[in-house]
N, C-alpha and C positions, 0 to 999 in steps of 0.2 A: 517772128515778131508780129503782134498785132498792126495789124494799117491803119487802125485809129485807135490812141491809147487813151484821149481826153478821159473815157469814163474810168480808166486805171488810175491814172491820177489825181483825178476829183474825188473819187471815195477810195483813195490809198487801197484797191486790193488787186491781186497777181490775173485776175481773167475776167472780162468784160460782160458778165455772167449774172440775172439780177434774178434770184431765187422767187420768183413768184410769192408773193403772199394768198394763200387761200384757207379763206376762214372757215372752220368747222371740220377742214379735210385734214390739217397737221397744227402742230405744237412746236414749241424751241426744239426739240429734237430734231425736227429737219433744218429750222432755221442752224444751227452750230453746226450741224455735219458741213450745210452747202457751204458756210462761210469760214470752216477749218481747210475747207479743201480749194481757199481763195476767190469763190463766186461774191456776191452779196448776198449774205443770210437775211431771210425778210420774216418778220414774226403779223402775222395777222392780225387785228385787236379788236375788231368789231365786235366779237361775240366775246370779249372780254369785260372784267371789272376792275376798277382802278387796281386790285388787289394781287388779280392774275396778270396783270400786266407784270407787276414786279415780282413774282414769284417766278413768272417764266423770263424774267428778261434776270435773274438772281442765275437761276439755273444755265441761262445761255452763256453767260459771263463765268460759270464755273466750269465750263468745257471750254471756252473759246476767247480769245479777244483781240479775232477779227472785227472788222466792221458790220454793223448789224442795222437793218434798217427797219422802222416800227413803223406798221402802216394803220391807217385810218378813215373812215368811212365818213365821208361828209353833206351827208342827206338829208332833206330837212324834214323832218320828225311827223306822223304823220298823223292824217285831220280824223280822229275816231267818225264813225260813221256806223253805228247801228242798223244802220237800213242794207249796207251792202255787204260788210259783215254777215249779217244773217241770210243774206240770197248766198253768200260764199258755204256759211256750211249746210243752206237746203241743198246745195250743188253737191257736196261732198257726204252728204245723209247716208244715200246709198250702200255707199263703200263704208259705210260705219256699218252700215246693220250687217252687210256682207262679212265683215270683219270680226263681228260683235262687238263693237265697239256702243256705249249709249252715244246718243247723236246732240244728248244738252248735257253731255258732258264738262264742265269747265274749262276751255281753251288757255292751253298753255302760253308764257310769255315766248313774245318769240326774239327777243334779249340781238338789236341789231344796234347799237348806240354810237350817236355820231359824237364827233370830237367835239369837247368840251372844256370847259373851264378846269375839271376836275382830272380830266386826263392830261391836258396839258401838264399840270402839277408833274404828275409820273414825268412825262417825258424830261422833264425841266429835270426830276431827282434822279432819273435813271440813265440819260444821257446817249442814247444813241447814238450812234454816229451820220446815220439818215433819217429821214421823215416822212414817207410816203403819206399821198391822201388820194383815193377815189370819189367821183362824183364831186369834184371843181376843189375848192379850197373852205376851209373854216375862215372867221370873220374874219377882218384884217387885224382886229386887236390879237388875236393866237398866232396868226402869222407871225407877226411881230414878234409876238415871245419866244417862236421857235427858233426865230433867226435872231434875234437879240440874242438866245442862249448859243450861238455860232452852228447851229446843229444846219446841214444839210435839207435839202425839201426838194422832194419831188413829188409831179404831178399828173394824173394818165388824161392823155386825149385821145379823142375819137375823132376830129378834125382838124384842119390847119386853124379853124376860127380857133378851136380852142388853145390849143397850143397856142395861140400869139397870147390869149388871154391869158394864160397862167404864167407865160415869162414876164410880161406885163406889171407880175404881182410878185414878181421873185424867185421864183422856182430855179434850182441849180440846175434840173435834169429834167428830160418830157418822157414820159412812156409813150410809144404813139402805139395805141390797141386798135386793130384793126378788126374786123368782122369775126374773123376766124377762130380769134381767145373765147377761152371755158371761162366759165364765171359770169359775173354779173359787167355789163356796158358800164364804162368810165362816161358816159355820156352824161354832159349838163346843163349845155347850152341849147338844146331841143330834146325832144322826146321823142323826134320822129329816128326812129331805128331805120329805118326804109333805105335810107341815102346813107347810112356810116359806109367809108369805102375799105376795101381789105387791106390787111396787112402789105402787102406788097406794090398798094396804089397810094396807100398814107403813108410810108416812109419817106420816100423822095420829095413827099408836096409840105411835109413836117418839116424836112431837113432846112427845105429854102424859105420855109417859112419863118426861122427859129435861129439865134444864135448859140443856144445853150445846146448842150448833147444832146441826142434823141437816142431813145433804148426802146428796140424796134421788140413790139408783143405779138403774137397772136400766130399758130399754126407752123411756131416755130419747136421742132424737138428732136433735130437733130443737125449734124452738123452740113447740110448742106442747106438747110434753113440758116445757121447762124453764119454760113457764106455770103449767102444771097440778104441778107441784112445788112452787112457790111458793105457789100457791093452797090448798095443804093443809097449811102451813107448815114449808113447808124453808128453809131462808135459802141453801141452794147444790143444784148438780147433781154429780153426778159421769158422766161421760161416757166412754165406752169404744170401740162398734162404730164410732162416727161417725169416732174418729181413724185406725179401719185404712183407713181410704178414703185415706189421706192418702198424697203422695206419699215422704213419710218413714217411715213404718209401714216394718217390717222382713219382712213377712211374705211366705210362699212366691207363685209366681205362680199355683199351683190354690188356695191359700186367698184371692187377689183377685178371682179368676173365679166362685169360689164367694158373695163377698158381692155380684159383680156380679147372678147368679142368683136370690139369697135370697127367701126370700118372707116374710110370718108365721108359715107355718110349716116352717118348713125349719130350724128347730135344735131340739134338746133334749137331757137333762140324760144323762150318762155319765159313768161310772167307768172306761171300758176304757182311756183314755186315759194314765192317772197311780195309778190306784186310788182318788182321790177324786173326787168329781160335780162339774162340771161341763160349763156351757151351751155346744156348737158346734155349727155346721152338721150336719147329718147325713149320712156316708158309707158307703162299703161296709163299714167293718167294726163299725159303729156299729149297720148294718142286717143283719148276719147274725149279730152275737151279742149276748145279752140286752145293753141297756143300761147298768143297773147288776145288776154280777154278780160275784162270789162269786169265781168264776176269775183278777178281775185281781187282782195282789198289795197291799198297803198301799203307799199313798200315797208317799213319790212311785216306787213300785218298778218299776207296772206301764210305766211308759216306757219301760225299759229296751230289752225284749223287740219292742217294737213300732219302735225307731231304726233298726235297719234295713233294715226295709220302708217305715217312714217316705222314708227319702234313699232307696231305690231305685225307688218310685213317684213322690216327686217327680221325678226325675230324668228320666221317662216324660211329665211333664206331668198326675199323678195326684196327690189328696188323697185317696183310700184309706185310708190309715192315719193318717192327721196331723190332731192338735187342732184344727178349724178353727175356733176360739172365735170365738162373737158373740153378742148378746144376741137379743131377740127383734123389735127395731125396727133388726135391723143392713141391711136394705133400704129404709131413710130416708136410710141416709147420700148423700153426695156428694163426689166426687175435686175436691179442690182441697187447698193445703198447708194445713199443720196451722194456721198463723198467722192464716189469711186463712179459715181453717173456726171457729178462738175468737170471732173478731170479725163474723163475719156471723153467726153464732150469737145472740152476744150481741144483738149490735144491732137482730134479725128478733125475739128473747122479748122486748125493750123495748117494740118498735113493739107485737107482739102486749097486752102487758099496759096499753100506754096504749090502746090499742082498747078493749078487754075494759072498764077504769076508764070510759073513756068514756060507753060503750053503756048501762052503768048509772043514767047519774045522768040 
């Protein structure tokens, strides 16, 4: 048995399991295996349109109808700036000409869209069973709707400040993300990254901060991570690098090579990618320009400039320029499908915590 079931029983599923949402690296196909196999399937939507929302949440419902959670990016849209813009791609000129790439070539959209009016619509016709959102919450008039429509919400922090703030507004469940998670910082009530504390210092100060569940992120991918989550009182994990290993994972073949590689330390934090921080592997262009700096443009802008040396180094067999998100325990993972990595998960933190129970008495 689980020692804390709150998060089973708040979103009706059999393991305390919250499938990571990551945008650009998988599709409903990971989401339906993780949540066939009892986790919480989480479908990404940021790099979606109102249209692919329902097409992939159509397709997820024709494999499955477990509970699925639709997550959402809630960043405020950003201020065009031609002037920094253009130092972003003399910065990146280089690696064009090196590439062959023209250097005025037309920058691509870089399609990162926060929760809206228009996507709420989808959620409202398509009905989730949960409601993720990163980077704090959309207005309070969306909130409303999503909880008027009875639908679930939850919300990721990077602090106890925050966490108090998003129960504050409603939230069923906290993500507490700590340092160590791939991807982009749930951060929103500062910008100073400097002070997030890690996973294993922000669960216990979330837990006493918080009366709703906390679903502990970040450097967790296997089951002696989803022990020690519990044991500091989380009643779930939320799990990320472990599912790019999966045969369904959508990701490029230098960012599978790359988690084949990874070591402890082989990721950290950067903005060149998007203009906001976030945790990947570290590549060449990660290692020859400051980290986080000043030259990429706002959030989600700096992508722009970097897609097409993105697709032409992939194309070479190179992750050079491409996000290669993972957290910091993303060299624990293991290649087997998403379904059959829920359930040996689960089953391995089981055995592991009736050990543990054991040994004590």
């Amino acid at each position: 048995m689980w020692p804390d079931r709150r998060l089973i029983a708040l979103f009706n599923i059999e393991i305390p399991i919250v499938q990571a949402p990551m945008a650009g690296a998988m599709d409903w196909e990971l989401a339906a295996a993780a949540a066939e196999a009892g986790a919480l399937g989480s479908l990404p939507c940021a790099m979606l349109n109102t249209q692919q929302v329902r097409e992939q949440m159509g397709k997820i419902r024709a494999r499955t109808k477990k509970p699925i959670n639709l997550n959402f990016f809630c960043h405020t849209p950003p201020t065009l700036s031609n002037a920094r813009e253009t130092r972003w791609r003399e910065r990146l000129a280089p690696y064009y000409r090196e590439l062959g790439i023209d250097p005025a070539a037309p920058v691509p959209s870089s399609n990162r869209a926060a929760f809206d009016a228009a996507m709420c619509d989808v959620v409202e016709e398509t009905k989730p069973d949960v409601v993720s959102f990163h980077f704090g919450l959309p207005e309070p008039a969306l909130v409303d709707r999503v909880k008027a429509g009875g639908l679930l919400m939850m919300g990721s922090a990077t602090t106890a400040a925050e966490a108090r703030w998003l129960e504050a507004r409603g939230v069923d469940a906290i993500i507490a993300q700590g340092n160590e998670a791939g991807g982009h910082r749930g951060i929103f009530l500062s910008e100073d990254i400097s002070t997030q504390p890690g996973t294993f210092a922000l669960i216990p100060q979330i837990v006493d901060a918080v009366k709703v569940p906390v679903i502990a992120a970040g450097g967790i991918a296997d089951a002696r991570g989803i022990a020690a989550a519990f044991a500091l009182g989380a009643a779930g994990v939320q799990i990320g690098s472990a599912y790019l290993w999966c045969p369904e994972s959508k990701i490029s073949a230098p960012h599978r090579a790359a988690l084949k590689s990874a070591r402890d330390d082989s990721t950290a934090l950067t903005s060149l990618m998007t203009g906001r921080p976030a945790r990947g592997i570290i590549n060449r262009v990660m290692r020859e320009i400051e980290l986080i700096s000043d030259v990429a443009p706002e959030f989600p802008l700096a992508a722009g400039a970097l897609a097409p040396l993105r697709a032409k180094a992939e194309a070479q067999g190179s992750g050079d320029f491409s996000p290669l998100w993972a957290g910091q325990a993303a060299a624990l993972g293991r290649a087997m499908p998403a379904g059959q990595l829920t359930k040996t998960l689960a089953a391995e933190a089981l055995a592991r915590m009736g050990t543990l129970a054991t040994s004590k008495r």
